[in-house]
N, C-alpha and C positions, 0 to 999 in steps of 0.2 A: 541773517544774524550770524557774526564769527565767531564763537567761542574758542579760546585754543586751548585743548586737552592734552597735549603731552605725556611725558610721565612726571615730568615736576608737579604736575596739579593733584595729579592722581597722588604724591605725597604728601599733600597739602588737605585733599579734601578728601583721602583715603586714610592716610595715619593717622590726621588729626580726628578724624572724624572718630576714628577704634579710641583715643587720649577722648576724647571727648563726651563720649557714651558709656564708658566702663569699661571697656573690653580688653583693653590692653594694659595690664596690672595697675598700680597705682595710677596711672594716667589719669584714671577715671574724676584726677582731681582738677583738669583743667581745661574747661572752654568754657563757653560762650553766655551771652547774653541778648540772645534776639532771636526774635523767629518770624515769619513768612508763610502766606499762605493766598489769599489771591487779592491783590490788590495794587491798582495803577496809581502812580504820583495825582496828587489833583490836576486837573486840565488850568493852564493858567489863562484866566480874563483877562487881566490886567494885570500892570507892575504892583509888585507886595506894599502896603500902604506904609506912606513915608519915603519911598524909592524916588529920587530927585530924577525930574522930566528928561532930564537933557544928556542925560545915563543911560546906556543901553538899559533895558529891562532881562533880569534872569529868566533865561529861558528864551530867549524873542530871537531869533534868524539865525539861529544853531544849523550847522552845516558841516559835514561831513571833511576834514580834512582842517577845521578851525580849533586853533590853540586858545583854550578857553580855560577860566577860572573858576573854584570854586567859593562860593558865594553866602553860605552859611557855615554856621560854627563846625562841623563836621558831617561831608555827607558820606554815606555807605555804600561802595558799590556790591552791586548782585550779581548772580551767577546766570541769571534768567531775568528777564525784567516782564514787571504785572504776576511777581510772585510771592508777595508780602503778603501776612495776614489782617485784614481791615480793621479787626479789631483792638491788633497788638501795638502795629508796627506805624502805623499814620503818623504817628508821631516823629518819626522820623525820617518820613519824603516828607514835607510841607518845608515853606519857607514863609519865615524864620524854621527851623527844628527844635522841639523839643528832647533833647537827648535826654535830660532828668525823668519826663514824663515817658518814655520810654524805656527806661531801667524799669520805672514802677512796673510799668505793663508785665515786667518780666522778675518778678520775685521769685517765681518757684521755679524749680532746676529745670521740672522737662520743658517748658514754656522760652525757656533763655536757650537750652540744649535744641530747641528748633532750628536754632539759627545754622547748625554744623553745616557746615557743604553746601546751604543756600547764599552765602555772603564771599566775598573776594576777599575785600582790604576796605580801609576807611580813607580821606582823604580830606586835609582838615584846612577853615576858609586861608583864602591865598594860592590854596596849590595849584599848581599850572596841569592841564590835562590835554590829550588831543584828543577831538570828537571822531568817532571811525563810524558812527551810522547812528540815525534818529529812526526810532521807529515809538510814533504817536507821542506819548509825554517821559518816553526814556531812549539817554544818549547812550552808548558804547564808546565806552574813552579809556584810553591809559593815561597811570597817572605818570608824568616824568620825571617824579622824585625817588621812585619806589620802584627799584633793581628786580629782575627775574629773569629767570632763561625763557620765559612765553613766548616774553615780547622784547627786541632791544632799547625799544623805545618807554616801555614802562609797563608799569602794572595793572590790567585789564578788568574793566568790567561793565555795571548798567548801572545806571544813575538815573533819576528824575532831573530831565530837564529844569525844571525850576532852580536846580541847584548851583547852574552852571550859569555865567555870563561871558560873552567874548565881549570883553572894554581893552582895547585897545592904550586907552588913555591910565589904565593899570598896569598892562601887560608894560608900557617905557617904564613908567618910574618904580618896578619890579628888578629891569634891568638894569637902572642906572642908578638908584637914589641909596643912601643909607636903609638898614634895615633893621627893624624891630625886633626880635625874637621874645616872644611868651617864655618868660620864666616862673610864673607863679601857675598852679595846678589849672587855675580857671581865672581868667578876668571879664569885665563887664568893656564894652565902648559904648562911650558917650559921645554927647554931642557938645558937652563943654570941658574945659580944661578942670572943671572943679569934683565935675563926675555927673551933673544936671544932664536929663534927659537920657536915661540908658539907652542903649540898641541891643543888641545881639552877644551874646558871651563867644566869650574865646578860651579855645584851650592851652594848655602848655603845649611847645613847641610849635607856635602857630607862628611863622614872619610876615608880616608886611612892609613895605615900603613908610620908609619917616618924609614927611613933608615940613618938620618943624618939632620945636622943643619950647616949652615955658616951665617954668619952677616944680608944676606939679605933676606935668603930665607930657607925652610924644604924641603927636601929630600924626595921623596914617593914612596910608590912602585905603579905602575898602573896595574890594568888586563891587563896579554897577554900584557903588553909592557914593553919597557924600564922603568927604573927610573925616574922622571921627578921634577920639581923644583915648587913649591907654593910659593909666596911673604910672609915673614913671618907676616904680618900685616892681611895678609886675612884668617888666621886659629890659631886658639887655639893650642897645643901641650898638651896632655895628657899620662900618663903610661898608660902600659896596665891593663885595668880594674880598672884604677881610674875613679870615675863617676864625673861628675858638680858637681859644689855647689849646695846646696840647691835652686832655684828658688825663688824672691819675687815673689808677683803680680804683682808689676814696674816692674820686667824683664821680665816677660810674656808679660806685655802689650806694652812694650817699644822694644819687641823683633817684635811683630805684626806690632806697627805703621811704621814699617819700611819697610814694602809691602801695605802702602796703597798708591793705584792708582794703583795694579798691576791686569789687566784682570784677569778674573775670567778662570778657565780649566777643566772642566770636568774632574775630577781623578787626578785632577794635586798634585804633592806635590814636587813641586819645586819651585826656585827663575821664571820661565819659567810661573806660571801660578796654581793657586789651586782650588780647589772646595772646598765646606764649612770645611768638615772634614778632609782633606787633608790638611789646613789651620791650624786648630786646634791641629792635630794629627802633624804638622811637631812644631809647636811653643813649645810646649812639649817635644817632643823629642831632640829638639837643644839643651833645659835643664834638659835632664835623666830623664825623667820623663814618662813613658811608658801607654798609650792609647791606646784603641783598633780604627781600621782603622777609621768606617765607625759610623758616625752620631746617628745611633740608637743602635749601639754597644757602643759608649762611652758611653752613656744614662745605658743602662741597664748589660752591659756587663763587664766594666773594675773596677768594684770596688769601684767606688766614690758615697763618701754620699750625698743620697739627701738631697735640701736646698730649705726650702719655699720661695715662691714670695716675702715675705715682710723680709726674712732676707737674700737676695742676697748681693754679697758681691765681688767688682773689683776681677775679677779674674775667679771666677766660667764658669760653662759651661751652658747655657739656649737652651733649643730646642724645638723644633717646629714639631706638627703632620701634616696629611693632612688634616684634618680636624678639628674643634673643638670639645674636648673630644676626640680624634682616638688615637690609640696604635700607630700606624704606622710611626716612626720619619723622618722626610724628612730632615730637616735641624739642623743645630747646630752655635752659634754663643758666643764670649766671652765678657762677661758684662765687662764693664768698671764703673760703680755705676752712678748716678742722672740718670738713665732709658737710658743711651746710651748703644751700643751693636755694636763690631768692629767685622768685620763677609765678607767673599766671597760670594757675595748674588748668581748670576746666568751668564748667558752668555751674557746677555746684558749691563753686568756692572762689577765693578771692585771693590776691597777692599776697606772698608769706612766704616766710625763710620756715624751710626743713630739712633737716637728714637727709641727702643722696644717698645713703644707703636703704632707708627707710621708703626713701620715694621708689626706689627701684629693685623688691626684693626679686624679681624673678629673671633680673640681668641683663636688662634693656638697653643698658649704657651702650651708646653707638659710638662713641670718642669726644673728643674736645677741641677746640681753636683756639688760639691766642690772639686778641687785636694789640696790635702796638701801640701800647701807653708813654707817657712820661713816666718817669721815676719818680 
């Protein structure tokens, strides 16, 4: 097994971890919701009931070096795999996933705070991944949408086979068809244009490939399944390789205020649950606009010009060391201008606009970036 340890991780699952647990002053308000403890994805029998015959099955001839999809509404990759807790976390290796029923598991802080430094990132259905090693019912894959200095290839971790499918006959109309983009928090697919027969929810920011349009609804292809139907109110429709508009600041921030009150997730970067940079990194990406994953990677990693304390500006990205003066980035949060800052603080709380001054009395502030907007 490869794990790659760096010093990026160790800022990732060493700062966050201090933001996450208490220890590094206000921080103490922002991670996770999941935890781990010993338990392997289920062994798959057979394809998930309902899975059409003539479909690869998730999970079936997974092989080391195959660019492969993921196949449910959001899976989690891990930093060790067969290390989830049986009683917490099952709900979220199986296929389908229950990520609702996983939150519950995790009401109380330390139980969600479990999750710190056991989890990577999330990776939500459609994403493209390459398998780097199977070992029993978990792959090691990065994901290719999701930037880091680890890997140049993408963002690494462990996943339950089940989760994954190589369909070929996805992976074309991925790269060639119109694309859907999830604009509503969460949707359902069906299996008719009306909404009859649910399947599987989806999250915001979730694309798939369009295979067709009727009055009420977009046509999609899914991993390893049939075709299935989106309410056309709950997704965007783009060609292939047409990007978003330009983003204001208002749609940055107006794309944010729309998950505030949503629990805080350890690695999350779904409608399901975020962690700071997951937060960040998805709000971005909903408008083409590409970030690298993890907190002290956006900071130093992705390109964006630093911006002084005193000419911050709605929009920018502000982060926070372990320390004052330390190199070390733990958190990341987006300025909204008169010293507020709208940010996934920790596990004991939930998305919410507060004071930067207040979030940071013992002078954490590590600097700022600016992503290039519209006007």
């Amino acid at each position: 097994m490869s794990l790659h340890v760096p010093e990026p991780q160790l800022t990732r699952r060493g700062g966050l971890r201090l933001a996450a647990t208490g220890t590094a002053g206000l921080a103490v308000a922002g991670v996770a919701a999941m935890a781990p403890a010993a338990m392997s994805a289920p062994a798959r029998a057979d394809a998930p009931a309902g899975h059409p015959r003539n479909q690869p099955a998730p999970g079936a001839d997974l092989a080391p070096g195959d660019t492969a999809h993921v196949a449910v509404t959001a899976t989690t990759l891990w930093v060790e795999p067969d290390s989830a807790r049986p009683d917490v976390d099952a709900p979220s290796l199986t296929n389908p996933v229950d990520l609702d029923a996983w939150n519950a598991n995790m009401e109380d802080t330390e139980t969600r705070r479990w999750l710190t430094g056991e989890l990577e990132t999330q990776a939500v259905l459609g994403s493209e991944v390459i398998v780097d090693e199977i070992d029993g019912d978990w792959a090691h894959v990065v994901v290719t949408a999701q930037g880091t200095p680890r890997d140049p290839r993408g963002y690494p971790g462990w996943v339950p086979t089940v989760h994954l499918v190589a369909d070929e006959g996805f992976a074309h109309r991925a790269a060639a068809s119109p694309t859907a983009t999830v604009t509503a928090l969460t949707s359902t697919l069906t299996g008719t244009p009306s909404g009859n027969h649910p399947s599987i929810d989806v999250s915001f920011d979730t694309v798939l490939p369009v295979l067709g349009r009727t009055g009420k609804a977009v046509r999609v292809a899914v991993p390893g399944g049939r075709p299935a139907y989106l309410p056309k109110d709950d997704v965007v429709v783009r060609e292939q390789g047409e990007e978003p508009p330009l983003p204001t600041a208002e749609d940055i921030v107006a794309t944010g205020e729309r998950f505030l009150g949503l629990r805080y997730l350890w690695a999350g970067v779904s409608a399901y649950g975020f962690d700071c940079s997951g937060y960040t990194y998805t709000l971005f990406h909903h408008h083409g606009i590409a970030i690298d994953r993890d907190a002290g990677d956006q900071m130093n990693h992705s390109g964006l010009d630093p911006v002084e304390r005193e000419d911050l500006q709605r929009g920018d990205l502000v982060f926070f060391a372990t320390e004052p003066g330390g190199d070390s980035i733990r958190h990341v949060a987006l300025y909204l201008g008169d010293d507020q800052i709208m940010q996934a603080p920790n596990a004991e709380r939930s998305v919410e606009i507060m004071s930067l001054t207040e979030y940071d009395p013992t002078g954490e502030y590590a600097g700022a970036r600016r992503v290039q907007l519209a006007d």
